[in-house]
BAMI-260724 format. One record per residue (C-alpha): residue in three letters; x, y, z. Coordinates in steps of 0.1 Angstrom, whole numbers, padded with zeros to 4 digits, always signed. Example, Ala and Ser with C-alpha at 12.3 -4.5 7.8 and 13.67 -1.06 7.14 Angstrom:
% residues 2
Ala+0123-0045+0078
Ser+0137-0011+0071
***
This chain:
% residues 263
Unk-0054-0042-0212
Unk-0055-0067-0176
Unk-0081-0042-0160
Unk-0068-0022-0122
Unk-0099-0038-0104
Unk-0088-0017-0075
Unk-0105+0013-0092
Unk-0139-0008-0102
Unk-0139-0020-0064
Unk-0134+0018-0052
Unk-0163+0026-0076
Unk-0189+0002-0066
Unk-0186+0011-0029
Unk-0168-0018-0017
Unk-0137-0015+0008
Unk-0098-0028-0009
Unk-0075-0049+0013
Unk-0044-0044+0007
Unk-0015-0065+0014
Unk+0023-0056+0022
Unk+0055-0071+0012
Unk+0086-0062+0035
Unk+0104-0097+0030
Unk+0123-0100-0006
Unk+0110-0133-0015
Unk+0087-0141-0048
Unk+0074-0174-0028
Unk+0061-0152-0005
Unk+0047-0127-0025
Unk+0032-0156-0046
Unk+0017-0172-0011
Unk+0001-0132-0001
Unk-0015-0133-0033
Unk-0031-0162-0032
Unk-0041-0150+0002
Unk-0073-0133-0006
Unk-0059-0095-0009
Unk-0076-0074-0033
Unk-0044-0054-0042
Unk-0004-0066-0028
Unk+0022-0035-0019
Unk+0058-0040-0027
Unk+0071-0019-0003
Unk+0105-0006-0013
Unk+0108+0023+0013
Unk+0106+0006+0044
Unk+0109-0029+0032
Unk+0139-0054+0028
Unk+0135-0050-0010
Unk+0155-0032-0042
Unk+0142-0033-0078
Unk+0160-0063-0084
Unk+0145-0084-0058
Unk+0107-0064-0068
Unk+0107-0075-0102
Unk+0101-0114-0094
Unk+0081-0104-0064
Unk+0054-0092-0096
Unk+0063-0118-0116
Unk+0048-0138-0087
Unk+0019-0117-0078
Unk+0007-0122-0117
Unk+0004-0153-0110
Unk-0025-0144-0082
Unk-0058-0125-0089
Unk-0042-0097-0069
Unk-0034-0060-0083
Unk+0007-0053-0076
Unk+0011-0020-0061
Unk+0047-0004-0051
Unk+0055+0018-0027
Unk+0088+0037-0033
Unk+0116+0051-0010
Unk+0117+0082-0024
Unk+0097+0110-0048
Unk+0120+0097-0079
Unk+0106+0099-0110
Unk+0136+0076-0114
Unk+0122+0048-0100
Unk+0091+0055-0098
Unk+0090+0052-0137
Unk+0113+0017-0134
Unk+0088-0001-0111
Unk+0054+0009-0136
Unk+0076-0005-0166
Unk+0081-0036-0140
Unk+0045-0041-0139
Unk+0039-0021-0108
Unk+0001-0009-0110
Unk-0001+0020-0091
Unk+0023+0037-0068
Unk+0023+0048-0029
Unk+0042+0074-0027
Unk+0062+0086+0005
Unk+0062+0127+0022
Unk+0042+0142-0002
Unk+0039+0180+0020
Unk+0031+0208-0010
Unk+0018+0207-0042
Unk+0048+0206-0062
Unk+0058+0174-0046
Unk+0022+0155-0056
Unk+0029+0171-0092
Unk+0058+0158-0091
Unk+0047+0120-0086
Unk+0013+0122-0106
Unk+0037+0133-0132
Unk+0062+0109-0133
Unk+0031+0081-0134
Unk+0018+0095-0166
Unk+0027+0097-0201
Unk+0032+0132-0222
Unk+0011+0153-0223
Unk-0004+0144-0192
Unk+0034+0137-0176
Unk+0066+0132-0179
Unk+0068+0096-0180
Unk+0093+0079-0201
Unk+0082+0054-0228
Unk+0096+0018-0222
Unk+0069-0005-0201
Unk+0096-0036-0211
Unk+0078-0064-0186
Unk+0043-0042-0180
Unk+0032-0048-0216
Unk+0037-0088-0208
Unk+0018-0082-0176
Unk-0008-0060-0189
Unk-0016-0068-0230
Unk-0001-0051-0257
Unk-0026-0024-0256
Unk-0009-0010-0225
Unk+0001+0024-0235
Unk-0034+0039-0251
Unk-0051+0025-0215
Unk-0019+0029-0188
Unk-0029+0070-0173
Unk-0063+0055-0169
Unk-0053+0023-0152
Unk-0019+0034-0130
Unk-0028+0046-0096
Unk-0013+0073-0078
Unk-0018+0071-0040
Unk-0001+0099-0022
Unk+0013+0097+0012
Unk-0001+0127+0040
Unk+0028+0123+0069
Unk+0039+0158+0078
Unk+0026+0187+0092
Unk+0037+0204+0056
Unk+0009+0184+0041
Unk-0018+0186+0061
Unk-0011+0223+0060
Unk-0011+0216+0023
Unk-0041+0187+0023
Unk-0063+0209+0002
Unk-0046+0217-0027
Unk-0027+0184-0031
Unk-0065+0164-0032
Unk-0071+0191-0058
Unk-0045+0178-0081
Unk-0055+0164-0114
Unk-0044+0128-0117
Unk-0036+0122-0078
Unk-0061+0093-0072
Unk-0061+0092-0032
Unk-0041+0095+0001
Unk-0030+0065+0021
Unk-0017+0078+0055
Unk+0018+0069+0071
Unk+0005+0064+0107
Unk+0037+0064+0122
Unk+0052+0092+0104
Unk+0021+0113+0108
Unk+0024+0106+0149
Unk+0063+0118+0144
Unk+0056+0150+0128
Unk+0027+0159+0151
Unk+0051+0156+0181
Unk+0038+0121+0192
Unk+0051+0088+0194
Unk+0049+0061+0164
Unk+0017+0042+0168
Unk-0007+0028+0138
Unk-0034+0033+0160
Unk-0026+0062+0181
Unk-0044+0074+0207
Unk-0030+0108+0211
Unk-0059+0134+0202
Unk-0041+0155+0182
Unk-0032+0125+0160
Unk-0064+0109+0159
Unk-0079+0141+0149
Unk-0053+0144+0121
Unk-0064+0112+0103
Unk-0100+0117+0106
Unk-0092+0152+0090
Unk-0073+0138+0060
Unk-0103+0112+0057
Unk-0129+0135+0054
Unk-0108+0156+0030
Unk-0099+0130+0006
Unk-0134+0119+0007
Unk-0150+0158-0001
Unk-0128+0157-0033
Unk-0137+0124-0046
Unk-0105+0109-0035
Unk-0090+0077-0025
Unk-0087+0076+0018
Unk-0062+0046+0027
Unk-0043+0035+0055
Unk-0017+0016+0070
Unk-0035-0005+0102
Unk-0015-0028+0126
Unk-0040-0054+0123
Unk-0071-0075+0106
Unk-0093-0058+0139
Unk-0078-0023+0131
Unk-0082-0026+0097
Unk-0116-0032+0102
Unk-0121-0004+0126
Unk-0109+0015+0099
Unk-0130+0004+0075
Unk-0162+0013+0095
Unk-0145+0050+0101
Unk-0148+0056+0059
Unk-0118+0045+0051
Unk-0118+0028+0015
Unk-0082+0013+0013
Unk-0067-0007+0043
Unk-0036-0027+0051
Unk-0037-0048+0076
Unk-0001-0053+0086
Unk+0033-0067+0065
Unk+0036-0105+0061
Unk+0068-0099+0081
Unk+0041-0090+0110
Unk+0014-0116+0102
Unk+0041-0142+0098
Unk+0055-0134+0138
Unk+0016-0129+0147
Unk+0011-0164+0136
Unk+0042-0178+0151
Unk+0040-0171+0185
Unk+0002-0178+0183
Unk+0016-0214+0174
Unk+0042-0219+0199
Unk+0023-0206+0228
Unk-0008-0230+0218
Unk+0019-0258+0215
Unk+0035-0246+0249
Unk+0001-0245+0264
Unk-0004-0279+0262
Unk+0000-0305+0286
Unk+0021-0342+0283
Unk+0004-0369+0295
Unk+0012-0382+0332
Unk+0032-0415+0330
Unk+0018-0447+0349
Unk+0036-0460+0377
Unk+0046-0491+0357
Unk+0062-0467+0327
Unk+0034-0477+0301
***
């Protein structure tokens, strides 16, 4: 089975980039891949994107030495089941807040007895190898998503649920439920304290700690803070980053004074 070198990375003490797809294009999920991320995030909660549109997105992406990764709208075993057979490798799962919820997903992610997930991986066994379901519990990751007050009430006993590989923090969300304004990067105390708290905790159990950063700079920031699994911005975002870089450069500059004589 195509080994998750997301989990080797983890292991070995080296940081993952990951990369976000909100636009529902397989060119540009093939152009992020090839970009240099470690793993690529179909994001179908927040993102333009439905199944139909995320099954060539991974078509694409295995095509690139990146790992595919979904993120879902919605705690459905429903879907969450459909994008693994699709070739997804791991799942981000939204509003996870008590136990039964991270249950719940880890469940749906792995096969009886371990889960409740259906047997039919259809395109993951073209992806993968034909040895996919003896090796796929061991390989899928299961990244659940700390954004309400619920689950950091809850933080403790959802990092101690077999099967839940890490937490990867909805900034924004996070911010909302703590009675502050949407900001990856917040500076509001009470939300900064928040997200070094899930951190630590995720670390203590032997957890995955990611996040969702606005930037390259923040994701580095994060990065030095502990954090092993970092996303620094959509391509949506990089793509208008980039854009107005170029036309302001282009704007910047300035046409060359005509002679007098118009040569």
């Amino acid at each position: 089975m195509r080994e998750n070198t997301i989990r080797k990375k983890i292991a070995a003490g080296q940081p993952v980039i990951n990369g976000w797809l909100a636009i529902p294009s397989s060119y540009s999920a093939e152009v992020i891949g090839h970009a240099g991320f470690d793993s690529v995030t179909v994001d179908l909660q927040h993102g333009m994107i439905g199944i139909d549109a995320a099954l060539p997105m991974f078509q694409a992406l295995s095509a690139t030495p990146t790992i595919p990764l979904a993120r879902v709208p919605w705690n459905d075993p429903a879907q969450i089941m459909r994008l693994l057979d699709s070739g997804a490798y791991g799942i981000i799962c939204p509003m996870i807040s008590t136990v039964d919820d991270a249950a719940s997903f880890v469940s749906s992610c792995r096969y009886p007895p371990r889960g409740q997930r259906s047997f039919g991986p259809a395109r993951a066994l073209l992806y993968a190898g034909a040895d996919y379901y003896p090796h796929a519990d061991q390989e899928m990751l299961t990244l659940g998503m700390i954004e309400t007050q619920a689950g950091l009430d809850n933080l403790d006993k959802i990092l101690a649920m077999e099967g839940l590989d890490g937490i990867y923090i909805g900034p924004n969300d996070l911010a909302l439920a703590l009675g502050s304004v949407p900001k990856s990067e917040s500076d509001d105390p009470v939300v900064v304290q928040a997200v070094a708290h899930i951190r630590e905790r995720a670390i203590a159990h032997g957890k995955i700690a990611g996040i969702f950063c606005s930037s390259g700079e923040a994701a580095a920031m994060r990065i030095s803070q502990g954090f092993q699994m970092v996303t620094p911005g959509n391509e949506a975002a990089l793509m208008a980053a980039a854009a107005k870089a170029a036309v302001a450069t282009a704007r910047g500059a300035k046409a060359p004074t005509a002679s007098k004589t118009g040569y």
